[in-house]
C-alpha positions in Angstrom: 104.7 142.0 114.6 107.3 144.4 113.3 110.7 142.7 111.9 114.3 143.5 113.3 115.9 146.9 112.9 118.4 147.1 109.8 121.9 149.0 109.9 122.3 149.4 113.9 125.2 152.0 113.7 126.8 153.0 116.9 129.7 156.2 117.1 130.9 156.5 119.9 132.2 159.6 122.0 133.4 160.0 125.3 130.3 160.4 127.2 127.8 159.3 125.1 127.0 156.8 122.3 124.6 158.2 119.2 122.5 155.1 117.8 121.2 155.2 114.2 118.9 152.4 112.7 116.6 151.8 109.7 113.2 151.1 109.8 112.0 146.9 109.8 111.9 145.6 106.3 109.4 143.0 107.4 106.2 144.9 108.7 107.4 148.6 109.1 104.1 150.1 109.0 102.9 148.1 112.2 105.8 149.6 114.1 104.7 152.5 117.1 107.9 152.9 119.1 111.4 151.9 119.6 113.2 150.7 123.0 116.5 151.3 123.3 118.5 149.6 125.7 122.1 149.7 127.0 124.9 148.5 129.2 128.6 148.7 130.7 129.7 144.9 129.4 131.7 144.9 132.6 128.8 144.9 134.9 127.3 148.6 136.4 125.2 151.2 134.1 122.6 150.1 132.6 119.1 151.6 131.0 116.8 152.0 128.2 115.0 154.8 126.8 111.5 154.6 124.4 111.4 156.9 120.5 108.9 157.1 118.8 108.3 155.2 115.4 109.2 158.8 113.2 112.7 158.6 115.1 115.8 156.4 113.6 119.1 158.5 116.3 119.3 158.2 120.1 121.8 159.4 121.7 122.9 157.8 124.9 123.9 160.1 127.3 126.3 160.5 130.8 127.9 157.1 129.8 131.9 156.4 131.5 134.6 157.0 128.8 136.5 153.9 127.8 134.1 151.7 128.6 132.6 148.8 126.5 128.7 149.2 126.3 126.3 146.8 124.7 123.3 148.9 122.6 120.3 147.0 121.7 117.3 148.5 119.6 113.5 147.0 119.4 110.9 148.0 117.2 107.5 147.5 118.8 103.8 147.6 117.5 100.6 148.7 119.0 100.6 145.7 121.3 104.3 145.6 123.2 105.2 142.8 121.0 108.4 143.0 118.5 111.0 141.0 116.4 114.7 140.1 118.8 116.2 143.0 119.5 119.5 144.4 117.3 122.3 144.4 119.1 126.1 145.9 118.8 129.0 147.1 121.0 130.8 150.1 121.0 134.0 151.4 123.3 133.0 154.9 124.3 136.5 157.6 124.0 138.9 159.3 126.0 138.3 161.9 127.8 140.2 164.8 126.3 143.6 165.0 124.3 146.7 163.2 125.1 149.8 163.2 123.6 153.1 161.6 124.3 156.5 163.3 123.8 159.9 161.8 123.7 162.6 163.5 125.3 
């Protein structure tokens, strides 16, 4: 069984989250695919995508801006079994450019 994903990065845009990882320490030559999963913390959007084992950047697409999504990453062997999941959190952006002025 593949261990855990190492450096789970998440960067955040307005729509959409890019997810970078690093290949298992623990067993990385037994790992076939990765599942990415994802979701609004506040309840709604969910889903999950599969990469292949050569990928390590997913980027999460058609997401609501300023919202708080949890981003989970498996690696998985052969078999459909894996290590827990990685997770982190990121706050996707503002839509476009505001600025305040003072009169």
């Amino acid at each position: 069984m593949p261990g855990q994903v190492e450096d789970l990065t998440l960067t955040p845009f307005s729509h959409n989250i890019s997810v970078h990882w690093m290949r298992p320490i623990s067993n990385s030559y037994c790992v076939t695919h990765y599942v990415i999963y994802w979701v609004h913390v506040g309840g709604g959007s969910s889903g999950s995508d599969i990469v292949n084992s050569e990928e390590d950047l997913y980027v999460i697409r058609d997401l609501d801006a300023c919202v708080e999504y949890e981003v989970s990453v498996r690696a998985m062997n052969e078999e459909n079994s894996s290590s827990d999941a990685v997770t982190n959190y990121a706050t996707t952006e503002t839509v476009g450019n505001y600025h305040a002025w003072i009169i």
